[in-house]
C-alpha positions as CSV (number, residue, x, y, z in Angstrom):
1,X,-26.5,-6.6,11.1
2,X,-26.1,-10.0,9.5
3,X,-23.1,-12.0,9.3
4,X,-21.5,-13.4,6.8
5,X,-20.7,-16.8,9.3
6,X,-21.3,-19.5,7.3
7,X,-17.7,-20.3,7.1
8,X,-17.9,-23.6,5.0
9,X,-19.7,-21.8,2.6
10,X,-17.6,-18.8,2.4
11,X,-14.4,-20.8,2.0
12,X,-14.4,-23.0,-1.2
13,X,-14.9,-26.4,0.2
14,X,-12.2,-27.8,-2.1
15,X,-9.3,-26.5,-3.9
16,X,-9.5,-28.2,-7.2
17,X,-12.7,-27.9,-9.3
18,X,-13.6,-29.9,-12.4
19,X,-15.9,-29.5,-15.0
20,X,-16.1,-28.6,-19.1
21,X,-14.3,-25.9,-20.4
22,X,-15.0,-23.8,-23.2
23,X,-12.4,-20.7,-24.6
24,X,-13.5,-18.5,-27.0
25,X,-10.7,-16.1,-29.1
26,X,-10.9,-13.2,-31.1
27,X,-10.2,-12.9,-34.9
28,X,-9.7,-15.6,-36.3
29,X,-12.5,-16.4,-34.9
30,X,-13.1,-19.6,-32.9
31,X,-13.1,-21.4,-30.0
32,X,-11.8,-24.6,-28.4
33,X,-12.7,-26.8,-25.5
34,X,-12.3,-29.8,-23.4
35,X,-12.0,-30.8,-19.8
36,X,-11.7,-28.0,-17.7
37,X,-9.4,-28.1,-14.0
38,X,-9.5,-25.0,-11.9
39,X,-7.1,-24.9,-9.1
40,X,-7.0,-22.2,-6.4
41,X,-4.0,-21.9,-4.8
42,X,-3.3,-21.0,-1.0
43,X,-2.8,-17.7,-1.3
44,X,-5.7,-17.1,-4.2
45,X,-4.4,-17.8,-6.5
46,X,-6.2,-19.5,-9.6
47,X,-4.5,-21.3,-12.7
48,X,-7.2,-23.0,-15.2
49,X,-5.9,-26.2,-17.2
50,X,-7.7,-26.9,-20.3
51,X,-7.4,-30.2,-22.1
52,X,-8.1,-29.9,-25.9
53,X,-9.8,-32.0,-27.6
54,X,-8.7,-32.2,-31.5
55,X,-11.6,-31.7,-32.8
56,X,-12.4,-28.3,-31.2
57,X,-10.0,-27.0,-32.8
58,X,-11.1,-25.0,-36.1
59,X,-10.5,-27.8,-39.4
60,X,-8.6,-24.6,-41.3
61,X,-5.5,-25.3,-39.2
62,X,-5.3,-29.2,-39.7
63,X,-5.2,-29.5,-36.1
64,X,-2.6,-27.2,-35.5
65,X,-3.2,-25.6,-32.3
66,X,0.1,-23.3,-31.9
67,X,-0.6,-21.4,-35.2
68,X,-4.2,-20.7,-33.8
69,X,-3.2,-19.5,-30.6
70,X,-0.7,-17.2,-32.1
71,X,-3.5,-15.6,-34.1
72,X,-1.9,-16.5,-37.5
73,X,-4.0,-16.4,-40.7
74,X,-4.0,-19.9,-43.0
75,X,-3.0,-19.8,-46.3
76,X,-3.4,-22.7,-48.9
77,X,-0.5,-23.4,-51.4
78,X,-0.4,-24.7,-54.8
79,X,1.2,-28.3,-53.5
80,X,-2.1,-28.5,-51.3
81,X,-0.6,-27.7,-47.8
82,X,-1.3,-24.7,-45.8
83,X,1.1,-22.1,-44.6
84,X,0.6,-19.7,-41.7
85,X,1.3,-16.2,-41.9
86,X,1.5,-13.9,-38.6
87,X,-1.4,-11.3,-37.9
88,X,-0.6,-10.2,-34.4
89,X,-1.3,-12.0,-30.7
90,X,-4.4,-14.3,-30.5
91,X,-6.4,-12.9,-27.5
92,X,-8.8,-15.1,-25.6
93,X,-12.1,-13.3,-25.3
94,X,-13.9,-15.4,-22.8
95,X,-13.5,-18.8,-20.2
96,X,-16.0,-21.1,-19.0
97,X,-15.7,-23.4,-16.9
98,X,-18.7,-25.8,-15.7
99,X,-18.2,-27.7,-12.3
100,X,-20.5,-29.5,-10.1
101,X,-20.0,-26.5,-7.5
102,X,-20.7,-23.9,-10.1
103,X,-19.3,-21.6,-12.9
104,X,-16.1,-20.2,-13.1
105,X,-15.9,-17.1,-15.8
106,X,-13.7,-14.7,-17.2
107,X,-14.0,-12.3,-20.3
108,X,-9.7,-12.3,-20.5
109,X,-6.9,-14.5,-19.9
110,X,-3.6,-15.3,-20.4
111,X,-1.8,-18.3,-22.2
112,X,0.5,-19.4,-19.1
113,X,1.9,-22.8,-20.4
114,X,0.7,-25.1,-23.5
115,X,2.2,-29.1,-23.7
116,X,1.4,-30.4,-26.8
117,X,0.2,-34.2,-27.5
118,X,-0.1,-35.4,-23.9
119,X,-2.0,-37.9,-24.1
120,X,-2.3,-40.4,-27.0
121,X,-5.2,-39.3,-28.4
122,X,-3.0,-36.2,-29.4
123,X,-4.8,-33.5,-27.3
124,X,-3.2,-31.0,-26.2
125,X,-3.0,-29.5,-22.1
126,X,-3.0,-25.8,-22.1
127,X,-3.1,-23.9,-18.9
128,X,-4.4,-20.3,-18.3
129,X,-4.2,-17.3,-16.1
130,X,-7.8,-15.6,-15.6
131,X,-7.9,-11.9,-15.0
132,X,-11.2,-10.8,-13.6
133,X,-12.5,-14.4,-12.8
134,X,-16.1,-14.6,-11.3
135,X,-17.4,-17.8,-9.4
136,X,-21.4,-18.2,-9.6
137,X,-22.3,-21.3,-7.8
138,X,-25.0,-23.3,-9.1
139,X,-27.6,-22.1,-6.6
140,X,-28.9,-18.6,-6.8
141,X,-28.9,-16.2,-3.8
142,X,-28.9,-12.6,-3.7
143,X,-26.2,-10.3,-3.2
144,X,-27.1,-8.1,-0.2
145,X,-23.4,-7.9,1.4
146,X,-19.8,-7.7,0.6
147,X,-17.6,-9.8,2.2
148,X,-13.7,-10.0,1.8
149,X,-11.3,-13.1,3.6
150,X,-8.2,-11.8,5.0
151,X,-4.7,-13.1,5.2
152,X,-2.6,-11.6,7.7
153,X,-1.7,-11.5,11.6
154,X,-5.0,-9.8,13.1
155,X,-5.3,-12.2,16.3
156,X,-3.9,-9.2,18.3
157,X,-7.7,-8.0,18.3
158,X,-9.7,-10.6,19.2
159,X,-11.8,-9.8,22.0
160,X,-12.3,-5.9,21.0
161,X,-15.0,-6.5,19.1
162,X,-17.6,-3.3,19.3
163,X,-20.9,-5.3,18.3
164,X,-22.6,-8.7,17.4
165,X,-24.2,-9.7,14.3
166,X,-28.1,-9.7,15.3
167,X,-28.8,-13.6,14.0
168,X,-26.2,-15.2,14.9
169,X,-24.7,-13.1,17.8
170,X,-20.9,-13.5,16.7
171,X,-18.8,-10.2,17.4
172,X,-17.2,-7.6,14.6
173,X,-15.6,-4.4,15.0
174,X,-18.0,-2.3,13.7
175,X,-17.2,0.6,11.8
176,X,-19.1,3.3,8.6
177,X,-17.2,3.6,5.4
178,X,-19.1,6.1,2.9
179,X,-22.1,6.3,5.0
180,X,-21.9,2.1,4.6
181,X,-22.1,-0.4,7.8
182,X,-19.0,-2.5,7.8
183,X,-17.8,-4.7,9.6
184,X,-14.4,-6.6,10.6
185,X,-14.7,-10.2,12.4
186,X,-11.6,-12.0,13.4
187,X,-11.2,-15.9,13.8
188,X,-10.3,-17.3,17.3
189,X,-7.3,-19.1,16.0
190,X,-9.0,-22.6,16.8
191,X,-12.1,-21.8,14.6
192,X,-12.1,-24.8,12.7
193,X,-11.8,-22.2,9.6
194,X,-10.4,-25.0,7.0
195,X,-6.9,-24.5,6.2
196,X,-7.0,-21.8,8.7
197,X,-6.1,-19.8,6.3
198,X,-8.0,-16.6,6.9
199,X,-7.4,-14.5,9.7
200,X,-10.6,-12.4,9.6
201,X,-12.9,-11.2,7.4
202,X,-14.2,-7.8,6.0
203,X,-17.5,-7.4,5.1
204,X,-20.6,-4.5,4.9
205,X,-23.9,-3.8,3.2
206,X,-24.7,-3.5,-0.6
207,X,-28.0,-1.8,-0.4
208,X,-28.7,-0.1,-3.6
209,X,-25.2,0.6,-4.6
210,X,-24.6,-1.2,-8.1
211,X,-22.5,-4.6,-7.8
212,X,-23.1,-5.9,-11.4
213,X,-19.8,-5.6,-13.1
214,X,-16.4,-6.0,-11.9
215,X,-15.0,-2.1,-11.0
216,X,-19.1,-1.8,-9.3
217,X,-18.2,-4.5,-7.3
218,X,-14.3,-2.9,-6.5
219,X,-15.8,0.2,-5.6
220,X,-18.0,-1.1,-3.3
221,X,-14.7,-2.0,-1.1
222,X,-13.7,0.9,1.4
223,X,-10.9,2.8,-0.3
224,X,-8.2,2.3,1.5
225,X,-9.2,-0.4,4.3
226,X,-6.2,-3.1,3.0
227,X,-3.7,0.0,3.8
228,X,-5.3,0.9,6.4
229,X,-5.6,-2.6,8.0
230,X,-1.6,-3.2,7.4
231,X,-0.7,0.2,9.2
232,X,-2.7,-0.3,12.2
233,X,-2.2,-3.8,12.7
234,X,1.7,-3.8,11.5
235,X,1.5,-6.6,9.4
236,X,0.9,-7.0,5.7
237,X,-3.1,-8.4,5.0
238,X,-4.2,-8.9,1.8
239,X,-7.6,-11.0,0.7
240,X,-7.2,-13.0,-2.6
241,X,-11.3,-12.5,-3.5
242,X,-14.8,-10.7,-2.8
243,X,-17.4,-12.9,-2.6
244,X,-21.2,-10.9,-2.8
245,X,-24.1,-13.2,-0.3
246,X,-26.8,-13.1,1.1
247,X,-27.6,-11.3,4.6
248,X,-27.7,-15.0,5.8
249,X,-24.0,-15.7,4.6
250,X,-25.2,-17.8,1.6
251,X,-22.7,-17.4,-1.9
252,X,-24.2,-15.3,-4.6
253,X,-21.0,-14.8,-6.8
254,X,-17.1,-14.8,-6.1
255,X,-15.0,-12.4,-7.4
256,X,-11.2,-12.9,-7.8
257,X,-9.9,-9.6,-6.7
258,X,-6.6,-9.4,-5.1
259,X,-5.5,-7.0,-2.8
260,X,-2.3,-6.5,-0.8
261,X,0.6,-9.1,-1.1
262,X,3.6,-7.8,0.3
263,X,5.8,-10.0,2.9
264,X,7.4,-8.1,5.7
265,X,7.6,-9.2,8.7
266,X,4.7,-8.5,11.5
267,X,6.1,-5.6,13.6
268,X,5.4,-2.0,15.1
269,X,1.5,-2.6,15.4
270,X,-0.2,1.3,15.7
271,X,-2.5,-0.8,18.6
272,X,-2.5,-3.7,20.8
273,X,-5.8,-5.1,22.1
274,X,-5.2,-3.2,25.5
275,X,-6.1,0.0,23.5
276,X,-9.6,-0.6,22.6
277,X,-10.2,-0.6,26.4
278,X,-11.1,2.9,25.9
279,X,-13.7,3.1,23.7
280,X,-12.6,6.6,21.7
281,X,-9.1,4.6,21.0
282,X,-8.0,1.7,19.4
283,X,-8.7,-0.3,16.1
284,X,-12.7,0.2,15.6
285,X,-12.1,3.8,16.7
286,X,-9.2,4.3,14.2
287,X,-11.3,2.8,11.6
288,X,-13.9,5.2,12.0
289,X,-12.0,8.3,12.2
290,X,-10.0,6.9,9.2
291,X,-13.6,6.4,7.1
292,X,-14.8,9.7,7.7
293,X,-12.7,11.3,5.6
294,X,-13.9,12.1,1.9
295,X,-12.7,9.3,-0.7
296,X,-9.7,11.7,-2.3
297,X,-8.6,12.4,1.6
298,X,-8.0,9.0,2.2
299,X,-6.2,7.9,-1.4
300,X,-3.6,10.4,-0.8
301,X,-3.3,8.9,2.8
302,X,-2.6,5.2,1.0
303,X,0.7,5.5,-0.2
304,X,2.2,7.0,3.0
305,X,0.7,4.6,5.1
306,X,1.9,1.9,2.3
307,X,5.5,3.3,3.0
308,X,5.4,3.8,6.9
309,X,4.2,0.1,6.9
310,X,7.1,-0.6,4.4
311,X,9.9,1.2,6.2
312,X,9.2,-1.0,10.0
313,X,12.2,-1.0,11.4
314,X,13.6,-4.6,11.4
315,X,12.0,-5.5,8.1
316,X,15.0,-4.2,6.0
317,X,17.8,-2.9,6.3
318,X,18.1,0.0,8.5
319,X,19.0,2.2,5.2
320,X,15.6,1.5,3.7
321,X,14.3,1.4,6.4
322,X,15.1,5.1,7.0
323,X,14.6,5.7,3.0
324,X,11.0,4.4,3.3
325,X,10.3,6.9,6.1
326,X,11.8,9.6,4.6
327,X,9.5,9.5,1.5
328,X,6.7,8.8,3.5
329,X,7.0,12.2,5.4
330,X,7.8,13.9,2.5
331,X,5.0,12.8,0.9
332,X,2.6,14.1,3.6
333,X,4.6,17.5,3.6
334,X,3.6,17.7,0.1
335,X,-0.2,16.8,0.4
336,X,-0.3,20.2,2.6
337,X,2.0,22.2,0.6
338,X,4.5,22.7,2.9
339,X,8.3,22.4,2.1
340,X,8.7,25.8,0.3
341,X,9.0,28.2,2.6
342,X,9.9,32.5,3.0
343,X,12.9,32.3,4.9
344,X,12.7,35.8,5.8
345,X,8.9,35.4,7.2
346,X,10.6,32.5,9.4
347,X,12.3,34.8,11.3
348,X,11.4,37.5,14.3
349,X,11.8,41.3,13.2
350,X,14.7,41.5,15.5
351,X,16.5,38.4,14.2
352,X,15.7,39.6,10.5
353,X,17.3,42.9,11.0
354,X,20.2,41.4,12.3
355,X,20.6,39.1,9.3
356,X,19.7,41.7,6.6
357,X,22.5,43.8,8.2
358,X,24.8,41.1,7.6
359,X,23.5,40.4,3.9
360,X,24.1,44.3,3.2
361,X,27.5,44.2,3.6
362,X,28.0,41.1,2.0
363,X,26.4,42.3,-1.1
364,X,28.6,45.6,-0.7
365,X,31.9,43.6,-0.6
366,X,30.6,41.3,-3.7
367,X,30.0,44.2,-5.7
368,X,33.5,46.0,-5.2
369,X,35.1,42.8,-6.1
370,X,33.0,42.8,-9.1
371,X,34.6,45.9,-10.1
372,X,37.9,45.0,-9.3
373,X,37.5,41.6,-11.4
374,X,36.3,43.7,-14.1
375,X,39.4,46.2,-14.0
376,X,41.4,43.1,-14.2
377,X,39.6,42.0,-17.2
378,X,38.4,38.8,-15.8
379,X,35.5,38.8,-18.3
380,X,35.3,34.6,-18.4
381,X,34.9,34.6,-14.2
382,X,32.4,37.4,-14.2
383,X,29.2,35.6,-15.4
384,X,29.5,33.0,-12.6
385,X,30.4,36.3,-10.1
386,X,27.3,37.5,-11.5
387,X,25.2,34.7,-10.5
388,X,26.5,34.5,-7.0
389,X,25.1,37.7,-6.5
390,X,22.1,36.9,-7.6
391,X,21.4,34.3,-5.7
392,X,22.9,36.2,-2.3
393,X,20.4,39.2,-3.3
394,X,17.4,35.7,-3.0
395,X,19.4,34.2,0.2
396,X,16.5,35.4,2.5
397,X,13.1,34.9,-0.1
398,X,11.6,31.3,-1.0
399,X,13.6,27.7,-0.3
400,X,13.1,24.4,-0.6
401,X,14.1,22.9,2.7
402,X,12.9,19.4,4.1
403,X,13.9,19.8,7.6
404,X,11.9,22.9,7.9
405,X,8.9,21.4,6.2
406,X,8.7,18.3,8.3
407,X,9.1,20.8,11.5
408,X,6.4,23.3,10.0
409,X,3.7,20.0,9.7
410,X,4.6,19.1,13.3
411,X,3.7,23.1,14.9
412,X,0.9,22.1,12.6
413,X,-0.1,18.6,14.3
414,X,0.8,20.0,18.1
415,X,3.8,17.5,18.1
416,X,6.7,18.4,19.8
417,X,10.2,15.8,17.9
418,X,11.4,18.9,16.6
419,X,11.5,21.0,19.8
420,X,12.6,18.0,21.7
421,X,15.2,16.8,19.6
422,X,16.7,20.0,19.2
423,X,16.7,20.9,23.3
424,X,19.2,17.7,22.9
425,X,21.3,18.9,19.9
426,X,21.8,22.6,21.5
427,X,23.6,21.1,24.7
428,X,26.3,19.6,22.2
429,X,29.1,21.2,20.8
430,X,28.5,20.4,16.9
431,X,26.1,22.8,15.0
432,X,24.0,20.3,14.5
433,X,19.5,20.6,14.3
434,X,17.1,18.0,13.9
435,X,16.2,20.2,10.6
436,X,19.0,20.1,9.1
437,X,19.9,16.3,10.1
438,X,16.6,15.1,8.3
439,X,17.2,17.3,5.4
440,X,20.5,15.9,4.8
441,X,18.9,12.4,5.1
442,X,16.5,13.2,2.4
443,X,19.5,14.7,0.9
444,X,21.1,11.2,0.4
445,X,17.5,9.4,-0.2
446,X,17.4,11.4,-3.3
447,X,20.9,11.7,-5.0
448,X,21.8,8.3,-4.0
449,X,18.6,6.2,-3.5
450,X,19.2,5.1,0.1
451,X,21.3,6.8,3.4
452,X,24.5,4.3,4.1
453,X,24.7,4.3,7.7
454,X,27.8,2.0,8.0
455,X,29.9,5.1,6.9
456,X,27.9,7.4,9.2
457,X,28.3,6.9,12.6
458,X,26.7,4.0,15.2
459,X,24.7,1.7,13.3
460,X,22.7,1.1,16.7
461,X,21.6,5.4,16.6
462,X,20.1,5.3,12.9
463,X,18.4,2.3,14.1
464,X,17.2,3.8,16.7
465,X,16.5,7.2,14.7
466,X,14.2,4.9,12.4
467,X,12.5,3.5,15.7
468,X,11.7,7.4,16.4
469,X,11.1,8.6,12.8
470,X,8.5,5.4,12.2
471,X,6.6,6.5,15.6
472,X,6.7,10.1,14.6
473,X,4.7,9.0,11.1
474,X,2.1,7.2,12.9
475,X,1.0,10.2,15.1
476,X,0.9,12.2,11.5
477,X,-1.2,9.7,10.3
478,X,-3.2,9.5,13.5
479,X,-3.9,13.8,13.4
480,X,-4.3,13.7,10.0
481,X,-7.5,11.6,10.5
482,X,-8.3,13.1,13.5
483,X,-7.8,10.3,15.7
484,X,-7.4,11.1,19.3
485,X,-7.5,7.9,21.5
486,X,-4.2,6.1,22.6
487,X,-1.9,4.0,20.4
488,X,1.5,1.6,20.6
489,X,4.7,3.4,19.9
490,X,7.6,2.3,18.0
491,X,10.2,3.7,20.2
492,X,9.2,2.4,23.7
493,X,10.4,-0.8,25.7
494,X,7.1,-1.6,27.1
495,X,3.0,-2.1,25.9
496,X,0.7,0.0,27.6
497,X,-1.2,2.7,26.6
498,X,0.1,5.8,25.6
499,X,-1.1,9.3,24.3
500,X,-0.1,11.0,21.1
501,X,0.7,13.8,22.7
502,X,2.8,12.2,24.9
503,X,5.7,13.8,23.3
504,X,6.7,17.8,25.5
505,X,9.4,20.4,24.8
506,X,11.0,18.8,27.3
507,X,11.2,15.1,26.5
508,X,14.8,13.7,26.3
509,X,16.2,11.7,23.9
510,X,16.3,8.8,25.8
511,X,12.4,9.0,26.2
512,X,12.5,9.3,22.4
513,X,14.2,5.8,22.2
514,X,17.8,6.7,22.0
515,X,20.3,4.7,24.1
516,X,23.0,5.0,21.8
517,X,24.3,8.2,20.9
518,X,21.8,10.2,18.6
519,X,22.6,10.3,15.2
520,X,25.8,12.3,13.9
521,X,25.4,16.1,12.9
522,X,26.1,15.3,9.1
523,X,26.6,12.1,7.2
């Protein structure tokens, strides 16, 4: 494959463009103009300033530019002035602007700021936010690839690149997205890149997929690579545009696209380079287990991963941090059904009987002191009797329980928290299980928002139950794809490579992470 490595070209040389600008606005209809200044800011950013000349403006309004913005209609009076009567929001229809580099392009925009008679020829500065800008420079190329900069710490990975581009020989992780070549190349940090703003870039092949409007060229993108990216590489990338070139890296069109732009703080990668030793492990091999699944597989996948990346422990608090967690496992319980459960098909035969037995004369003893509530005439107390009953005679059929969810997606996944944590919690004299303790966390997540830890034991064990709950949701998300290679836990003191299965029945809870205490039976 080609490369998209003609960095100069890919990055705009400059920040600032200038040129003429035309705006064109619906009903009434018009359209002003003037010199044009489009800035792009260091993140992506882009903000157009127009400066309007008077006599673009349409003669009806006696060069008044505020009632034409504000779409309002003109209305002569008997004296001979005009008086302007409101019709709604003038909307901008369309943005040109005409550079030396190129055109800049945009079929809506927002009104941002407007400074009226700035300048003593009394035109006025009005500056603009584009939505869906495009960039065509002023030489034509054709659009053969995709290619996305990336913001974001991805230095980790250089040197695990899995091929080279075939002109110019420069590595990529290689991976298939859709039955697409892709590719991810990473800049050495002394690159020369200007600004050095870009980490890496993203990038694969067109072919004969259309690219000519905006959502053709968003749905050429990989659904869910920026997520994807942030979980793996624990830190938040974005890219502020796509750009469409040529298989020889030359500019056919910019798009202004953003994706990503959250601000945590880099921590709890799934990998370090050292994994991608192996060639069935690491990023490129999590990329392409993560790409094989179907399109709709992968978009319920996003917002999990979105919340495992957002509840890191030691971006937050530990309380969101925990909250963030919770919803994220939740949310994968739900994507397989799982957190309603037959109580009674939960349990062995044996143990069954032994609790039906116990029900029975429960249910007996309820219903004499129904009649003896009844004899006393306690009419007002026997409705809510009533309902007690009912719901003993349902103790044993369907519930809603989190704890037992999240355990039945781990026998699921071959993962053995549950098992281990609970080997722990029967040597203690508390009635405590990891169950119940996680379903009385999403307990509080729910009713209140957020856990408060600083009324609930050790704040050092909840941290350290969000180390363990955080590297528990990355081997979910590693089965779920069908990932099998080694990763970097969340809840160890050292890098190396370890196993996803490194977890046993007989793990202790100090090999889950825990040197403090483990968190409290109830809080």
């Amino acid at each position: 494959m080609a490369g998209p490595w003609s960095i100069a070209e890919f990055i705009p040389e400059n920040r600032t463009y200038t040129g003429s600008a035309t705006i064109s606005f619906c009903a009434p209809d018009g359209e002003v103009s003037g010199p044009g200044t489009v800035t792009v800011g260091p993140n992506g950013s882009v903000t157009i300033a127009v400066t309007i000349e008077e006599h673009s403006i349409p003669s009806v309004y006696h060069d008044f530019l505020f009632p034409f913005l504000q779409g309002s209609v003109p209305k002569p009076i008997a004296t001979g002035g005009t008086i302007f009567r409101d019709s709604g929001t003038q909307k901008i229809t369309s943005l040109e602007v005409n550079t030396a580099s190129g055109m800049f392009r945009a079929k809506r925009a927002l009104v941002s700021k407007t400074h009226f008679n700035m300048s003593m020829t009394g035109d006025t500065l009005m500056e603009v936010v584009p939505n869906d800008l495009e960039f065509i420079p002023k030489e034509a190329n054709p659009e053969e690839m995709w290619c996305m900069p990336l913001f974001g710490n991805l230095s980790e990975f250089i040197g695990t690149e899995t091929a080279c581009s075939l002109v110019d020989q420069v590595p990529y992780i290689a991976f298939k997205a859709d039955g697409v070549e892709c590719g991810l190349h990473i800049f050495e940090a002394d690159s020369g890149a200007p600004n050095n703003d870009f980490s890496g870039i993203a990038f694969g092949n067109i072919g004969a997929q259309p690219h000519h409007t905006v959502n053709e060229v968003a749905n050429l993108l990989p659904r869910g690579l920026i997520a994807a990216l942030s979980f793996a590489t624990g830190s938040d990338i974005s890219a502020p545009w796509v750009e469409l070139q040529s298989l020889e890296g030359h500019l056919g069109r910019r798009l202004h696209l953003r994706y990503g732009g959250d601000h945590d703080k880099d921590e709890f990668p799934a990998f370090t380079r050292f994994d991608s030793a192996n060639p069935a492990s690491g990023l490129g091999a999590f990329l392409n287990c993560f790409f094989r699944l179907p399109k709709d597989e992968r978009d319920t996948l996003v917002v999990p991963m979105k919340l495992i990346r957002r509840g890191t422990p030691g971006n937050t608090t530990v309380d969101d941090s925990i909250t963030a967690l919770v919803k994220a496992l939740d949310a994968i319980c739900k994507r397989h059904g799982l957190g309603r459960r037959n109580l009674r098909a939960g349990l062995d035969p044996q143990k069954f009987a032994e609790v039906d037995k116990v029900l029975k004369l429960a249910r007996e003893d309820l219903k004499r002191l129904r009649k003896h509530w009844k004899a006393e005439q306690a009419v007002d107390q026997l409705a809510i009797l009533d309902r007690i009953i009912s719901r003993q005679g349902n103790v044993a059929s369907d519930d809603l329980d989190f704890g037992i969810a999240v355990a039945d997606l781990l026998r699921k996944f071959r993962l053995f928290d549950c098992d281990a944590m609970n080997g722990h919690y029967s040597k203690l004299p508390t009635d405590v299980t990891w169950q119940g303790l996680l379903s009385s966390v999403r307990g509080q997540v729910i009713h209140s928002g957020a856990i408060h830890v600083q009324n609930s034991g050790g704040l050092l064990g909840w941290f350290e139950f969000s180390r363990h709950l955080h590297d528990l949701c990355k081997r979910i998300i590693f089965r779920e794809i069908g990932y099998e290679g080694t990763y970097c836990p969340s809840n160890v003191l050292f890098k190396g490579q370890y196993n996803i299965d490194r977890i046993r029945t007989s793990t202790t809870v100090k090999e889950l992470g825990y040197t403090a205490p483990a968190p409290p039976d109830s809080i």
